[in-house]
N, C-alpha and C positions, 0 to 999 in steps of 0.2 A: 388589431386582434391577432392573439398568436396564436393558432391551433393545431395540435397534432392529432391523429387518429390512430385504430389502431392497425390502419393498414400501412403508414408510413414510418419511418426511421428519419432523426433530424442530425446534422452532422455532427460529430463527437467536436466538443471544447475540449482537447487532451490537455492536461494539468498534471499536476503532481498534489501526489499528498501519500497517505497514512501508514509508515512504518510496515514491511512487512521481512525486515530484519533479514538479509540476503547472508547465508550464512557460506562465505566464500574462504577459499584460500588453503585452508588445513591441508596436508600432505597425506593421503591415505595410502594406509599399508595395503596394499590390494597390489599380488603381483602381477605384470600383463597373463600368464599363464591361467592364473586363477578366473581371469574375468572372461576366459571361452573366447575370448574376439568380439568386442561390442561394436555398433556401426555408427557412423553419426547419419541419422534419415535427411533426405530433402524432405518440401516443405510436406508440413500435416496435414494439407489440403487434399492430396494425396486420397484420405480418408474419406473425402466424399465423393467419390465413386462407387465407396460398395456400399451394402444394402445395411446396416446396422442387425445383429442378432439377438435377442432377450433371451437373459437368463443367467445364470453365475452370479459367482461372492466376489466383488472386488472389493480389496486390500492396497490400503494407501500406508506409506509411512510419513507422517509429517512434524514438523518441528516445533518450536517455541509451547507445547505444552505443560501443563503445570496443575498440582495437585489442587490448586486454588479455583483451577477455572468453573466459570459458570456459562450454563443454556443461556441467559437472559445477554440481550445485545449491547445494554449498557454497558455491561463486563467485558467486550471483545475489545484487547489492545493487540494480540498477537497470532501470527499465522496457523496454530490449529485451531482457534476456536473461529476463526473465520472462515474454513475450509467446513465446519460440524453447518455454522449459521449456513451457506448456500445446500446445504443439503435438508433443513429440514424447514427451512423460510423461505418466503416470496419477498419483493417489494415493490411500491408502487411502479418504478421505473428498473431496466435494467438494460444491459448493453448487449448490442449484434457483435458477432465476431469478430468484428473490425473494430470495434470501439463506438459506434455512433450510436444516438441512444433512441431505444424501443421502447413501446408500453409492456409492463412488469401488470400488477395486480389493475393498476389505470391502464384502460384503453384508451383514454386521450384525456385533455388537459387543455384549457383556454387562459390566456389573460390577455388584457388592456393596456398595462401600464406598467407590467413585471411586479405590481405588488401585491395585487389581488389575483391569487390562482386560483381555480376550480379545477378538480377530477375527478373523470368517469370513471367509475368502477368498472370490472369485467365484472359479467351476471354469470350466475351457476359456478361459480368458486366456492369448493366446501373446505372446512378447516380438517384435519386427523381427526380430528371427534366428531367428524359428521356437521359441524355447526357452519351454518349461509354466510361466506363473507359479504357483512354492510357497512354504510361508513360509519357506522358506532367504533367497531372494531377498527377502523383505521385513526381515529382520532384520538382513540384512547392509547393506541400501538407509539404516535408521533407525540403524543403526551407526555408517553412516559420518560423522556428524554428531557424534559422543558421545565420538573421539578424544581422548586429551590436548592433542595438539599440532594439532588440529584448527584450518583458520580459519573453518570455516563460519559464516556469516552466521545458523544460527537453532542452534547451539552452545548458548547457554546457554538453550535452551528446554529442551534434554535436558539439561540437570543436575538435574533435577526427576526424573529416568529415573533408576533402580537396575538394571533388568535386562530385553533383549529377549529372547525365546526361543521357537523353533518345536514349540508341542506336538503337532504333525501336519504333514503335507504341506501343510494348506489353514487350521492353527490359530496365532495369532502374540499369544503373552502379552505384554505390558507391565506392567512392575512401578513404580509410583513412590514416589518418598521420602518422600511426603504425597497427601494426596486433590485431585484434579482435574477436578471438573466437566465441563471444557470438554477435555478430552483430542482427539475424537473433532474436533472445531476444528479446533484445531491441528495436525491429520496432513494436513488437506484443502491447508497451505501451499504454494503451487508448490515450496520448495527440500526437501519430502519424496518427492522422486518416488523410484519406484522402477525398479530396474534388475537385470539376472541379478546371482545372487551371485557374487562374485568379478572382474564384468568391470570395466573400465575408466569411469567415468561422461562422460567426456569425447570416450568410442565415441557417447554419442549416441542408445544402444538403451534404448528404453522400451517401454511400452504403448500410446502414444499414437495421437491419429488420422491422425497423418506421419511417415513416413518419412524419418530425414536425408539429404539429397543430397549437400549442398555446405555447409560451413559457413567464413564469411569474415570472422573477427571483425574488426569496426568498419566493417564495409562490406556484406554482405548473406547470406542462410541461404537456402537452397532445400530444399521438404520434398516430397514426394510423396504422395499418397493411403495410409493404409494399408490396402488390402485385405481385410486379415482382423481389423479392429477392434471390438471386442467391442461394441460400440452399433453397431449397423444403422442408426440412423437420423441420423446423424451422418459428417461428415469426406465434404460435398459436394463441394467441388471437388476437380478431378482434382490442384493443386499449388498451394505458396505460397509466393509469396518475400518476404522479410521485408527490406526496406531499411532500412539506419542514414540516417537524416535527421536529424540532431543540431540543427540551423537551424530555426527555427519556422518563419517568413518560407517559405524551401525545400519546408517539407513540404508548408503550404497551396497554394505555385504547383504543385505537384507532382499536387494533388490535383486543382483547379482545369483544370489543362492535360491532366485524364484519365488521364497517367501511373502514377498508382496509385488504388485502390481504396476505401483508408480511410488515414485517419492520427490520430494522439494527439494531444492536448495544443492544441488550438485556444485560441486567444490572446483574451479576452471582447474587445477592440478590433473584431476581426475578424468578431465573429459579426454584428453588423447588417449588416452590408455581404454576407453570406453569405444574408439572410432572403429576396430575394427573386428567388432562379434554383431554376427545377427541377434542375438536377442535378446538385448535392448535398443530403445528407442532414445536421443537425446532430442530434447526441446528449450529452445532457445530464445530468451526475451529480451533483446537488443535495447539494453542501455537502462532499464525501466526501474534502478534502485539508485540512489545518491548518496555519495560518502558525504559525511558531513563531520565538523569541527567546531562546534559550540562554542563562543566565548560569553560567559554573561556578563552584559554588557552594563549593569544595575551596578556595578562594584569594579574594585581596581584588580588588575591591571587592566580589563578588556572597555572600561569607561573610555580610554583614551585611543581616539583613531588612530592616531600613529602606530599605537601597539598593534590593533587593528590590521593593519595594510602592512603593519613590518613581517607577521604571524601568515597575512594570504605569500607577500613575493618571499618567504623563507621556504615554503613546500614545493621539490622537485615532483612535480606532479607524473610528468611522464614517465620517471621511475616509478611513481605510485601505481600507476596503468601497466608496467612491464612487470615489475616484481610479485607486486596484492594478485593481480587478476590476470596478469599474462596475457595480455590482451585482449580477453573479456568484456571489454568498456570503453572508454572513451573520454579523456580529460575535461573537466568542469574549469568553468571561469568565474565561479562565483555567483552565478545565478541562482534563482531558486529555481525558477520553473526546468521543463528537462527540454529536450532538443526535439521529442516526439510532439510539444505544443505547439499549436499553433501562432501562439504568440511570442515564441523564443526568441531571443533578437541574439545573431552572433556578432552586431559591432559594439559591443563593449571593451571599453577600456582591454588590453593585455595582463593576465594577472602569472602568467608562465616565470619559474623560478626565476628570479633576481638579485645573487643577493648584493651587489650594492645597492639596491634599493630598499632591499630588506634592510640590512645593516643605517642606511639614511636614516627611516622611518623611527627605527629601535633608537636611537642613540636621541633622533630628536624627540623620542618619547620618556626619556634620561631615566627608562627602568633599570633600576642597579640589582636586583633579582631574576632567577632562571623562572620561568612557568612552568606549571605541572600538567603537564597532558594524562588523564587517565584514559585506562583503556581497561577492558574485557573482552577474552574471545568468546562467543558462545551466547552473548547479551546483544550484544548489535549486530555487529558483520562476523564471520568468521573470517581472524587475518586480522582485527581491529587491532593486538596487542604488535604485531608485525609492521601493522601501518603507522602506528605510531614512533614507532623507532627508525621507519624509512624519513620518518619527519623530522626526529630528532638529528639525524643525520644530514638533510640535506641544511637546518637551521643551523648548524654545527657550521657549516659550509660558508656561511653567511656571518657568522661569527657571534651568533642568537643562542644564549644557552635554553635550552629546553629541556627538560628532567620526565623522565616515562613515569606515569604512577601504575604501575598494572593492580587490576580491582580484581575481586570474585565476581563472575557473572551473577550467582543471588546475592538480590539488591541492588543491581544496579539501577535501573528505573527509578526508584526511591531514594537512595543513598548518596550516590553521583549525580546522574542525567539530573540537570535544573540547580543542582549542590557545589559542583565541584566548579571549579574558577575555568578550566579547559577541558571538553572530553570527547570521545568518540562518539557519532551516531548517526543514521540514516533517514530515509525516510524511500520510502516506492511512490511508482508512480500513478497516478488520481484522474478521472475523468475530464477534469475543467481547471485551469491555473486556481479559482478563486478556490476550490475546495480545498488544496494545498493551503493558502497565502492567508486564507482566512482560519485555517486550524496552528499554523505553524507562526505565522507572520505579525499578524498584525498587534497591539499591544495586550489586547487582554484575552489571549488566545487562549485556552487551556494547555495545548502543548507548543506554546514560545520556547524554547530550547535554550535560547539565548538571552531572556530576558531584557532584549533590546524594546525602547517604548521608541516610536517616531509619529509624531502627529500628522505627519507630509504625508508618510506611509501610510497611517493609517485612513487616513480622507483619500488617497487614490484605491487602495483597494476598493472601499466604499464604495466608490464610484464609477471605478471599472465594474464591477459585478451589476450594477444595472442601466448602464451604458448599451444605448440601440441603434448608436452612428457608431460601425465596424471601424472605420478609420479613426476616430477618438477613442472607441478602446481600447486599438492596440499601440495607438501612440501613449497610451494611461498603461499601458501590461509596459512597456517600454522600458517608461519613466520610472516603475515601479522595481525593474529588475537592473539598471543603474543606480538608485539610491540604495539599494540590499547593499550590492556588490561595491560601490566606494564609501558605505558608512556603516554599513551590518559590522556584527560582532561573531558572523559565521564564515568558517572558511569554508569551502565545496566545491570539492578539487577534483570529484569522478563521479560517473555514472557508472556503475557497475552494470553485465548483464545478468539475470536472473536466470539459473539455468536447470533445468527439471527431467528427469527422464524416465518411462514406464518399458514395461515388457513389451517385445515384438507383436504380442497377440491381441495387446490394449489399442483399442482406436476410439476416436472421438474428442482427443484432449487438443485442445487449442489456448495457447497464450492471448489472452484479448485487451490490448492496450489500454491503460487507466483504469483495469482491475484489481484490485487490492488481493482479492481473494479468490481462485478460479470456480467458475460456476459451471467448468468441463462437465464434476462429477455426474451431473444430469443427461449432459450427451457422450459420455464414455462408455463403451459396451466390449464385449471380450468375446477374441474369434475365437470357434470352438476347433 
């Protein structure tokens, strides 16, 4: 019997998984003069010593939004509309500062066998409209994902699902097709929020600690305090408005000129020039985004593992880590999972530039054609059109012709990513390996990137996710991260760090390992 309550925390499965598109590298015109002297802080920890204040507007500027986006969580692929979902939704699970995971809407949670879950509701939870959260409303929230013609973005997480059902007011079964470990993870994803049963998700009504005011997709969210928000200690200021700043360059002068509060995605160019003014803060998240190199693996050339293995030893990786991010990061060897999991294994194979080996692999692959690597800046990483040409360059080296395709950032998601034969792309990092491995990885994932099928692959993730001898799972996460990396059709050559910075007066924002999207904005408050 596996039980949590809700007075304990069970230790974080740190994994990787869902895109939150680390917009690095760009050269901002900002002179040192102009930026007043910014500091780079020690840790944010710092912050909890002083007493938190209530009251004030804080103003975010954040990125990847778009005139498209929608309230409803099925719709969330990108960092602002994930940054709106924790501010105005709960979920059943959610994560401690550290990463390990806590009861969210569930104050605890049983099973048996890892396939049949049960969870306890918290009592005296109201929604924005004053309505009792019961597990009506949670089954019909986890429902709405598990559609046929559903487009939801974590869709095929619930195919794993056979049956939700409310056995009380305050009791919500989960039935799955096989055992899953990490279930209790994965409900913690911002696109599980929950909502009354029956309403509209695009209403906006959750549990969360705001209230929606004003929602203006691609251009700004206004939320309000919620008043009767079941954490007390939490959802300081009185409102907060959420700016689309899609512009790196933009956000920083934005932040810079006091105009807003905090902003995403700081550009590693920019942070020494940021180190020595009091008033800003930088905040730092070691390693927690992944370059990625897509081959799809359904068609030629990327069918053929030689092309495969000639494409990982053609990238001078460590130039990719000096140049892209300035040492920002930290070299990848082809893994999927990141170095923060606990099942990361670093004796795999050497995959550090080679190119006679490169050169072997390509010529025993007898491709008589250069490949086209697209790229966008402004769509995956910022710096993806740059890293692509650091590629082209080191494969040059090697004697691999390789040809840049630079794209428009609109459309790429559609147009390229899963289209084009080679491209650029990421992914951040996820609570538990399988949440990654199982969105990204396995054959009929909705976001396979690579379009690689492996039946090996696919029966060990399987079976790693509800695997309950520690020592055969991680010899299965092992196995798992050796066959990616000597037969996958992705290259994944860096860990980027994710790097974010607010005003000297903002306190409360904490990076919390395997979050996708920060759920600071609830404990951020502004010294007066």
């Amino acid at each position: 019997m596996s039980k949590v309550n809700k007075e304990a925390s069970v230790p974080l499965l740190k994994g990787v998984t869902r895109r939150q598109f680390l917009q690095q590298t760009a050269a901002l015109s900002v002179s040192a003069s102009a930026l007043g002297g910014l500091l780079l802080p020690g840790s944010v920890s710092a912050d909890t010593a002083l007493t938190p204040q209530r009251g004030g507007h804080l103003i975010l500027a954040i990125d990847n939004a778009s005139s498209s986006d929608r309230l409803d969580p099925a719709y969330y692929f990108e960092q602002y509309m994930y940054h709106i979902g924790r501010q105005l939704f709960n979920t059943l699970t959610e994560l401690n500062d550290d990463g390990s995971l806590a009861p969210g809407l569930a104050e605890s949670w049983d099973t048996t066998d890892a396939t049949q879950w049960v969870f306890t509701l918290r009592q005296g939870v109201t929604f924005h409209n004053g309505k009792t959260l019961t597990a009506d409303d949670v089954v019909y929230s986890l429902n709405h994902h598990r559609a046929e013609d559903s487009p939801s973005a974590v869709k095929g997480y619930m195919e794993q699902v056979s049956e939700i059902t409310a056995l009380s007011s305050n009791e919500v079964q989960i039935t799955l097709t096989a055992p899953n470990m990490d279930l209790p993870f994965l409900l913690g994803e911002v696109n599980f929020a929950i909502t009354p049963a029956d309403a509209d998700f695009d209403q906006g009504i959750g549990t969360g600690p705001f209230v929606l005011e004003r929602f203006e997709p691609g251009v700004r969210t206004l939320v309000k305090r919620n008043e009767n928000y079941w954490k007390s200690d939490r959802a300081f200021v009185d409102s907060v408005e959420t700016r689309a700043f899609n512009d790196s360059s933009a956000r920083v002068a934005a932040l810079i000129s006091g105009s807003v509060h905090f902003v995403n995605r700081v550009t590693p160019s920019i942070v020494s020039r940021l180190e020595s003014a009091s008033s800003v803060r930088i905040n730092r998240n070691v390693g927690n985004f992944q370059v990625t190199f897509p081959g799809l693996a359904d068609r030629a050339p990327f069918d053929n593992v030689d092309v495969r293995q000639a494409m990982k030893f053609a990238l001078d990786r460590e130039q990719l880590l000096n140049l892209l991010v300035q040492g920002y990061g930290q070299v990848g060897n082809d893994s999927p999972l990141f170095p923060s999991n606990p099942y990361f294994t670093n004796d795999l194979p050497s995959h550090a530039f080679d190119p006679d080996k490169a050169l072997y692999h390509w010529r025993k692959a007898g491709l008589d054609r250069a490949i086209r690597l697209s790229a966008a800046d402004g769509a995956t990483f910022e710096g993806a059109v740059s890293a692509a040409e650091l590629y082209q360059q080191s494969a040059k080296r090697a004697g691999i012709p390789l040809e840049v395709n630079r794209v428009p950032a609109d459309g790429y998601w559609s147009e390229v990513w899963r289209q084009h034969e080679f491209c650029a792309s990421g992914w951040s990092s996820r609570p538990t390996a399988d949440t990654y491995l199982s969105m990204v990885n396995i054959s009929n994932a909705p976001w396979n990137e690579a379009r690689w099928a492996n039946e090996q692959l696919d029966q060990l993730i399987i079976a790693a996710r509800g695997e309950q001898d520690e020592a055969q799972r991680r010899q299965m996460y092992h196995d798992i991260q050796l066959l990616y990396q000597q037969e996958g059709s992705t290259v994944a050559p860096l860990y980027m760090d994710s790097i974010s910075a607010n005003r000297a007066n903002v306190h409360g924002y904490i990076d919390v390992p395997g979050e996708v999207a920060t759920r600071s904005v609830e404990k951020m408050w502004l010294a007066s």
